[in-house]
C-alpha positions in Angstrom: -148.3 -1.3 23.1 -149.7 -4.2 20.9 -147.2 -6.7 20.6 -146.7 -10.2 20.2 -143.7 -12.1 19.8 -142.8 -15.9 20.1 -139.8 -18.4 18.9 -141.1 -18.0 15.3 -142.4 -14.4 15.0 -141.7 -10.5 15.6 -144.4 -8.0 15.1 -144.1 -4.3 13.6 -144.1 -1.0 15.2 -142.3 0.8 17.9 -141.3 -0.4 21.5 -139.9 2.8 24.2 -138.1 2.2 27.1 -138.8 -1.4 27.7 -137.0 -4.1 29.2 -139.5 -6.8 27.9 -136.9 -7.8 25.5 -134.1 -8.8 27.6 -132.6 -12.1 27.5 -135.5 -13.3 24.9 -134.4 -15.6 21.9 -135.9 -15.0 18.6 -135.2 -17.9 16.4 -136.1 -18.3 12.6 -137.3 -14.8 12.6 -137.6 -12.4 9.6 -136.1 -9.1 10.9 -135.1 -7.9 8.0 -135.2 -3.9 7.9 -134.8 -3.7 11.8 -133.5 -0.5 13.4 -132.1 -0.4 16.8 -131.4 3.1 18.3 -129.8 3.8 21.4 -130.0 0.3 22.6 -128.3 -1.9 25.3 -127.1 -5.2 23.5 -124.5 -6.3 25.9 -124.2 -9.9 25.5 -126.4 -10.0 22.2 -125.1 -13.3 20.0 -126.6 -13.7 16.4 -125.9 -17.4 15.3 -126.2 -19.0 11.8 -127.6 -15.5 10.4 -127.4 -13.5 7.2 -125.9 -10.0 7.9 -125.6 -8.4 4.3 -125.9 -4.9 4.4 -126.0 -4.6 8.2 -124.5 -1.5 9.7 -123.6 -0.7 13.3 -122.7 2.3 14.9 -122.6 3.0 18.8 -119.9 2.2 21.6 -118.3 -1.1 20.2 -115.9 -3.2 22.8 -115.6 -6.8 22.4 -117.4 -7.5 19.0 -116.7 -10.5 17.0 -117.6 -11.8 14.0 -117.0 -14.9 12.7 -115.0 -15.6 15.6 -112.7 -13.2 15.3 -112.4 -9.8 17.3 -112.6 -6.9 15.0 -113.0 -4.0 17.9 -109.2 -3.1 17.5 -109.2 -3.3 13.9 -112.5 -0.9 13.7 -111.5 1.8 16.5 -107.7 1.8 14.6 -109.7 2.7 11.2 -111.8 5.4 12.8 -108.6 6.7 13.7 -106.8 6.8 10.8 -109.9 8.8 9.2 -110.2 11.2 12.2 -107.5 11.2 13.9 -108.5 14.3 16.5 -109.7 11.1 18.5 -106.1 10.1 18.7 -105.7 14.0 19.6 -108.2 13.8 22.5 -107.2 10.6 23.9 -103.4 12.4 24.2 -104.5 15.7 26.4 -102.2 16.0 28.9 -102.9 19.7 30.4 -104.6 22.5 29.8 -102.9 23.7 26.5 -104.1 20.1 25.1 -107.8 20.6 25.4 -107.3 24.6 24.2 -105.2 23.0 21.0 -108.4 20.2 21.1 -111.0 23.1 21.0 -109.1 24.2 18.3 -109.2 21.4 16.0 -113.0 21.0 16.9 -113.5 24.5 15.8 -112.1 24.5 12.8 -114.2 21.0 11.8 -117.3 22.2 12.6 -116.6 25.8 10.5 -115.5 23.5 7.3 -119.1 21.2 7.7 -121.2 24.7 8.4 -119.5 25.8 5.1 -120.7 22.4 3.6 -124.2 22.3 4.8 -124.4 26.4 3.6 -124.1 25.7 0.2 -126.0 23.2 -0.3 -130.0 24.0 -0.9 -131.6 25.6 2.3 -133.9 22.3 3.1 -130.8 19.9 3.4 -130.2 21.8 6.9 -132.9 20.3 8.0 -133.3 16.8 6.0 -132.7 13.4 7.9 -130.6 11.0 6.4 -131.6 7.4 7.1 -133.7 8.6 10.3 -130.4 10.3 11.6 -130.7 14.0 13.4 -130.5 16.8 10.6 -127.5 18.7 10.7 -129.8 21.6 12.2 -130.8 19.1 14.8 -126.9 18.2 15.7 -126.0 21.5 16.2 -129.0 22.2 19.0 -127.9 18.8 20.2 -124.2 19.8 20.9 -125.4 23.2 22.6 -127.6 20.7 24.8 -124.3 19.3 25.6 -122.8 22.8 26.4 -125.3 23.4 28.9 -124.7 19.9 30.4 -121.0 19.1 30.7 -119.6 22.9 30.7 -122.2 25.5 31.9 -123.8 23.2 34.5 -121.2 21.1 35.8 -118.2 23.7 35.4 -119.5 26.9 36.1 -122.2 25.6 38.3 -125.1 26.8 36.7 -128.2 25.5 37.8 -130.5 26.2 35.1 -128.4 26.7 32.0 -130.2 25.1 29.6 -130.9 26.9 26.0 -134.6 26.5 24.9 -133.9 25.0 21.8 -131.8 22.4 22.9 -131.7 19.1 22.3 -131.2 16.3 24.6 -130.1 12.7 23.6 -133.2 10.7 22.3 -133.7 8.9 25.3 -134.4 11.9 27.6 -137.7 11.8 28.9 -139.4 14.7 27.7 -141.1 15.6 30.9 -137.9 16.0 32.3 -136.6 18.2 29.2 -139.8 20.4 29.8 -138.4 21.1 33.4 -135.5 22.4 32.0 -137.0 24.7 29.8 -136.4 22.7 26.6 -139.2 23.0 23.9 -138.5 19.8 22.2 -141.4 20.7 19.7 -139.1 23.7 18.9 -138.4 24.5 15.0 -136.0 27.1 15.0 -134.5 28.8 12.1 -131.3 28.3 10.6 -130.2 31.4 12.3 -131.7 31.1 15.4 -130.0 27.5 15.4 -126.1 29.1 14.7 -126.4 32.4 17.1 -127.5 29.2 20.1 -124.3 27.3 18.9 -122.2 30.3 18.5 -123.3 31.7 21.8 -122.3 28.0 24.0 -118.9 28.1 22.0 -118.3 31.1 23.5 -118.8 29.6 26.7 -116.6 26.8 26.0 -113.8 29.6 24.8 -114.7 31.8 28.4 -113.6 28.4 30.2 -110.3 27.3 28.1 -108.7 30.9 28.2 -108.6 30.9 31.8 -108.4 26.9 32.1 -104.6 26.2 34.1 -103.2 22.8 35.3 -104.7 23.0 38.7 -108.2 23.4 37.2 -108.7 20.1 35.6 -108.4 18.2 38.5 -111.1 20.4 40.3 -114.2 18.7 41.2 -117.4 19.7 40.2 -120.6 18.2 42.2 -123.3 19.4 40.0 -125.0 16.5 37.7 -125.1 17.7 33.9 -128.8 17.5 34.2 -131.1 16.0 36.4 -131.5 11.9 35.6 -127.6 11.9 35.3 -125.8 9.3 38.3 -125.3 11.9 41.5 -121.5 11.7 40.9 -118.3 14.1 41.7 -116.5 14.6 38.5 -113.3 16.3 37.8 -113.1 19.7 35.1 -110.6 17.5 32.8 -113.3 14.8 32.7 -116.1 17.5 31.9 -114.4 18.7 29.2 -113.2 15.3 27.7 -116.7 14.7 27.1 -118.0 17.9 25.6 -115.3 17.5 23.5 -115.8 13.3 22.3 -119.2 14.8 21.9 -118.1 17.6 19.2 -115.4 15.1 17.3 -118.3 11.8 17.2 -121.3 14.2 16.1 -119.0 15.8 13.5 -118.2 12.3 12.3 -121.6 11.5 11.5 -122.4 15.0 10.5 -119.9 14.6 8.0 -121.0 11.3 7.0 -124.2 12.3 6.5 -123.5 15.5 4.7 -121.5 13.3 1.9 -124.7 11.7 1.0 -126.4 14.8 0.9 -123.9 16.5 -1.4 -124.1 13.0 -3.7 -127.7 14.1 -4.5 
């Protein structure tokens, strides 16, 4: 990795899975056109700057600008435009997260319809470096595989070829699973995957009861993930926050497709 950095200067290209970064301060620095992808900036503080244009996306807790704390005021607007993250944060029992499945379903059928009638490639097209619609969809049956056929059911291997893990997965480790990250499946091969984990996720919420979500389940949802006991309800929860935050930028990034 050829870098070189200093109070005064940042250099182009890409930097992996570093740490070399941490606690460095860049001053009187040209960064404009920066991206940042799945980055830890805990602590960051940008002083005297010019944001114009910026946009952030990600977990967001404590953010202030200007001075003033704007986390409340941004997680209460992603609420009022989807508000099945108010819906998930209010499951009580096991009829919650059926009703939650529910609403997730019938999202994800509306933005299948919206991707379909648009021109074949746009299934497949990137929108500001984002994963393709195509590329969501094999993510969320990654997810599948992880949080409900692994940790739930116990499975050891569950893992469909074609998913895909979260970008910072090593891919050695996705290989051991199975995964063919160089994969380019068709459309079709991409919805019978999806339709197939849904079922899976159906096969668990019909016979889901009270009892169950406090069940624990010892299995990791892939190897890498923290050796930790977690409970059925808290499996779930996160398949779930998974479908409802990928269809948010699904359907974000559908709307700019459709503009064109």
């Amino acid at each position: 990795m050829a870098a070189q950095f200093g109070p005064h200067r940042w250099s182009a290209g890409a930097h992996r899975d570093t740490a070399r970064f941490r606690g460095t301060r860049v001053e009187v620095a040209d960064l404009t056109g920066v991206t940042l992808v799945d980055c830890d900036l805990t602590g960051v503080k940008v002083v005297d700057s010019w944001l114009v244009g910026v946009d952030l996306s990600g977990h967001v807790d404590g953010l202030r600008v200007n001075g003033v704390d704007v986390t409340s005021f941004v997680a209460a607007e992603l609420d009022r435009r989807h508000p099945e993250r108010v819906q998930l944060r209010e499951i009580q029992d096991a009829d919650g997260f059926r009703a939650m499945a529910d609403t997730v379903s019938g999202l994800w059928s509306a933005a299948v319809a919206r991707v379909e009638a648009l021109p074949e490639p746009a299934r497949d097209e990137r929108v500001d470096g984002e994963w393709s619609f195509a590329e969501t969809l094999r993510h969320l049956v990654f997810i599948t595989d992880s949080w409900a056929s692994r940790t739930i059911l116990d499975e050891e291997l569950p893992y469909h070829r074609i998913g895909l893990p979260q970008t910072a997965y090593a891919a050695a480790d996705a290989a051991a699973l199975g995964i063919d990250l160089t994969a380019e499946p068709t459309w079709a091969e991409v919805l019978a995957a999806r339709a197939d984990r849904l079922a899976v996720l159906a096969g668990i919420l019909n016979g889901l009861t009270d009892a169950d979500l406090g069940r624990p389940c010892t299995r990791p949802p892939a190897p890498g993930y923290p050796d930790e006991v977690r409970a059925v309800a808290e499996c779930l929860a996160v398949v779930l926050e998974e479908e409802i935050e990928h269809y948010r930028f699904a359907a974000r990034d559908l709307s700019v497709l459709e503009s064109r």
